[in-house]
N, C-alpha and C positions, 0 to 999 in steps of 0.2 A: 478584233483583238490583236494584239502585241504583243514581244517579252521587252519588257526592262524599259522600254518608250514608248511615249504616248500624245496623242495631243494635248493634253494638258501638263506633261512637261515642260517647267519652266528653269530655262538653261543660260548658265553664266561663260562666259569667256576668259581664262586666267589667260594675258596675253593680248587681250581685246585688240591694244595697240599697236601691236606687232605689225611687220609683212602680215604673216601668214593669220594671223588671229584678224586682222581686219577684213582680210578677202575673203577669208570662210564663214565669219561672220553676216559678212552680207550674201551670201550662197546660203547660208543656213536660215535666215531672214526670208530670201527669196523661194526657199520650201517650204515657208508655213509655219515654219519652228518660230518657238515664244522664247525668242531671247529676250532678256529680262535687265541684262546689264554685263558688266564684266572687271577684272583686277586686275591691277596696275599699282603697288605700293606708290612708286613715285609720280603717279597722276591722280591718285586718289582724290574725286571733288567734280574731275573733269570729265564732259563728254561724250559721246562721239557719235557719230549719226550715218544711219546707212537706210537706203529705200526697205519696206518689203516686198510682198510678194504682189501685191497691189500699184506699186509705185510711191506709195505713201512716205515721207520719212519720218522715221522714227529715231528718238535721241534714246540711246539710253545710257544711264550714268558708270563710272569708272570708282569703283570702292577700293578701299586701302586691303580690306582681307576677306578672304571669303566667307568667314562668319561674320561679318557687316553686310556683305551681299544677300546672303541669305535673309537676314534679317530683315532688311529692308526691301526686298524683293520675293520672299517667300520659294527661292529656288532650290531647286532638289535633286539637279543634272550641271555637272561642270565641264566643259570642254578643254581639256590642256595644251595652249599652243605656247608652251615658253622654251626656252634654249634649254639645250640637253643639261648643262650642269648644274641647269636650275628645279629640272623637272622633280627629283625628289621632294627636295623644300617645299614645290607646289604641289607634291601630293599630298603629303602629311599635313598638311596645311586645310586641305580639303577633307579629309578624314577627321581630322579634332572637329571642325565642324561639323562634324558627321553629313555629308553631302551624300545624297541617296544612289547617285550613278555617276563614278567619274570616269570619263572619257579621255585617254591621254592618247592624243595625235602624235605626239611628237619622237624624231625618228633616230636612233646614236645615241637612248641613254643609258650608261655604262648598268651592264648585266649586275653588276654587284649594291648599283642603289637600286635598283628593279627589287631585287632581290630583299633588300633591307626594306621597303614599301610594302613588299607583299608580305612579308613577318610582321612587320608594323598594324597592315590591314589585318592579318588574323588577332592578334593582341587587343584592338580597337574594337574587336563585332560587339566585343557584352557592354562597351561605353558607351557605343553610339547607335546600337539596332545592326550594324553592317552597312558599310559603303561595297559596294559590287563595284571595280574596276574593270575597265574594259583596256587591252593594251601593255604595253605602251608599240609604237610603231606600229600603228595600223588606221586604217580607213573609219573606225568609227561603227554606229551602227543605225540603220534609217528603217523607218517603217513608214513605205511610201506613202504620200497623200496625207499624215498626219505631222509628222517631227523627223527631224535631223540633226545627228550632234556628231560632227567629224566632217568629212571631205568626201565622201558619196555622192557623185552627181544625181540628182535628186531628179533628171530630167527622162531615167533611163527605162524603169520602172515603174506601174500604180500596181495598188492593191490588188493582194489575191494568197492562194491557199500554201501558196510556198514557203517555207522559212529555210534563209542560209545562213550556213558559218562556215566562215574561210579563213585561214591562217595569213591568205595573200590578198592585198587590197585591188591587183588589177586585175584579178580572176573574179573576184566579189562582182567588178565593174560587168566583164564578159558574160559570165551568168547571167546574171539581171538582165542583160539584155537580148542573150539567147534563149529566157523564160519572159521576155516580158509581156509574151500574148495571153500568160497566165495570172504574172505578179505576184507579190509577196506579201508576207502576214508580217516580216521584219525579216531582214539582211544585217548580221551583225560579224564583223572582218575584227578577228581576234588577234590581229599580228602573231608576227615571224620570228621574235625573239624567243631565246630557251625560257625564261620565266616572264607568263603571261598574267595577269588579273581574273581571266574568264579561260575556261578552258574549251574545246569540244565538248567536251561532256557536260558542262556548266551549260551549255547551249541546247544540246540536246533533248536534254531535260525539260529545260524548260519551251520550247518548242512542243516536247511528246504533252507538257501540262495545257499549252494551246488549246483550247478546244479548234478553232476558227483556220489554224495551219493542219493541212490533211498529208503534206509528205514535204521531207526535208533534202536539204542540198548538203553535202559535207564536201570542205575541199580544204584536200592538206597536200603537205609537200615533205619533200624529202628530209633526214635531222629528228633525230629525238626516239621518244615511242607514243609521242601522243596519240597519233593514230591506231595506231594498235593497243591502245588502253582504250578509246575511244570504240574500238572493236568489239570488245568483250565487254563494254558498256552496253554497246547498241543490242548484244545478243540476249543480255540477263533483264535489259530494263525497257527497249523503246519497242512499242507494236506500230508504230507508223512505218508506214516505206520510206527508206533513204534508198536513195545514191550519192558515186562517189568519186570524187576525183584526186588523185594522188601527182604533183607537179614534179619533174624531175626524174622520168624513165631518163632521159637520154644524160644523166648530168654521169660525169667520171667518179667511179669510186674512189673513195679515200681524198676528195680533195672539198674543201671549205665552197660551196657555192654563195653568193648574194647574201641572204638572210642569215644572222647572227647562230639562229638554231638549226641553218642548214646544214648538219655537219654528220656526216652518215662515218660508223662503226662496225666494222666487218656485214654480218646479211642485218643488223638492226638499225634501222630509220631509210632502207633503199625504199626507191618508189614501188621495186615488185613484192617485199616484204609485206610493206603497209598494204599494197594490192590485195595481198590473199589473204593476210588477217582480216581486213573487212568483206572479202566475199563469204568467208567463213563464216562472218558471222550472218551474211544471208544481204549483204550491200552490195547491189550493184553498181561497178566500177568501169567508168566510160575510161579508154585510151587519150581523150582527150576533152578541153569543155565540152567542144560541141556534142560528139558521142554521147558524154554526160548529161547533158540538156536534153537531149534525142530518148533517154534510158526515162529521164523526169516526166517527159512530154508522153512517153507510151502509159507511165502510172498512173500519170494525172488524168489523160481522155481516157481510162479505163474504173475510175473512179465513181 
């Protein structure tokens, strides 16, 4: 089992062409993932060909919009690699089509069309069923050995009882491979921005509906109160075991770190705040991945 991907996942590329939409494309091909084609208004017709995971190549075609995509390819997972001032247009764009999982990789797009997207996406559920967004600026979400939609190296991890969500894409990376003697049921990297598609809690949930994930990885970082919403979620709603890891003990107060949501306000959104809200709620919280890995790896051989 999975949440939100699957091998029968069949996923488009808005971007296809791009840098980065062609290299991840074929990284996503070489996991197994059934990429099915991808959009390019102004190549629409043409198109583009990369090995899979076999060595095989495969062509697959370039459509004018993603409800032609769809249609012609029966897809239900969009990948979003297009440039920041576009990224809006290509979500909403993805939503009228009603696409079943959109995946926006892409990393700089202004908080305020994020914003207008995820209004958009609540407006859109009763027209289309619900597009579920994952994103934007983040790693994507992989369920090893089956499908891939984002930038996850797909080499790090196989399947097993684990499921994560992580706000940071190169702690996603570390994780996975300080559990990879265990493996994961799905690793889904919810980006760093203040307004996300998929929340911690969005994840959690659906993890605790898993049957096949037997305990969960959460890793957040410093900025916001997610975590500590997050907290008081896991105490009223999830009986699985989590732990936890909170990024940014050592970061200085009151000043803006990296990430657009890293932005801490008197003792709400420090890492020792988020720390003891989720011990509170009965999560144990590693000083670091590894320790955290270490805290996973005692649940899980005790399982």
């Amino acid at each position: 089992m999975s949440i939100y991907l699957n091998k029968d996942s069949k996923i488009i590329v808005q971007g296809i062409t791009g840098g980065m939409g062609a290299k991840h494309t074929a990284l996503m091909l070489d996991s197994g993932a059934q990429i099915v084609g991808g959009v390019n208004a102004r190549k629409a017709g043409t198109t583009v060909t990369h090995p899979d995971k076999d060595g095989h190549d495969v062509e697959l075609p370039v459509f004018g919009t993603v409800a032609e995509a769809m249609k012609e390819t029966g897809a239900d997972v969009s990948v979003v690699f297009v440039p920041p001032a576009f990224t809006k247009d290509a979500c909403v764009e993805a939503i009228d089509a009603g696409i079943g999982l959109l995946v926006v990789i892409t990393e700089g797009v202004p908080v305020q069309d994020t914003a207008e997207v995820w209004s958009y996406l609540q407006g859109a559920e009763s027209n289309h069923g619900g597009t579920r967004m994952i994103g934007p600026n983040c790693p994507g979400i992989i369920t090893p050995g089956e499908s891939l939609a984002g930038i996850t190296p797909h080499t790090i991890a196989g399947s097993g009882p684990v499921g994560l969500v992580s706000k940071s894409g190169t702690l996603t990376y570390q994780m996975m491979y300080e559990l990879r003697d265990f493996g994961f049921s799905t690793a889904i990297g919810i980006g760093g921005d203040p307004i996300i598609g998929t929340t911690h809690i969005d994840a959690l949930q659906a993890f605790e509906d898993d049957p096949e994930t037997k305990a969960i990885v959460m890793i957040g970082e410093i900025g916001g109160d997610a975590e500590e919403r997050a907290a008081a979620y896991i105490k009223e709603h999830i009986t699985k075991p989590v732990v936890g890891y909170v990024a940014g003990f050592t970061a200085p107060e009151g000043k803006t770190m990296g990430h657009a949501g890293a932005i801490v306000s008197g003792s709400a959104g420090t890492a020792q705040a988020k720390k003891e809200a989720l011990e509170a709620a009965g999560v144990k919280v590693g000083k670091t991945p590894s320790e955290t890995a270490a805290l996973m790896r005692e649940i899980l051989t005790a399982l």
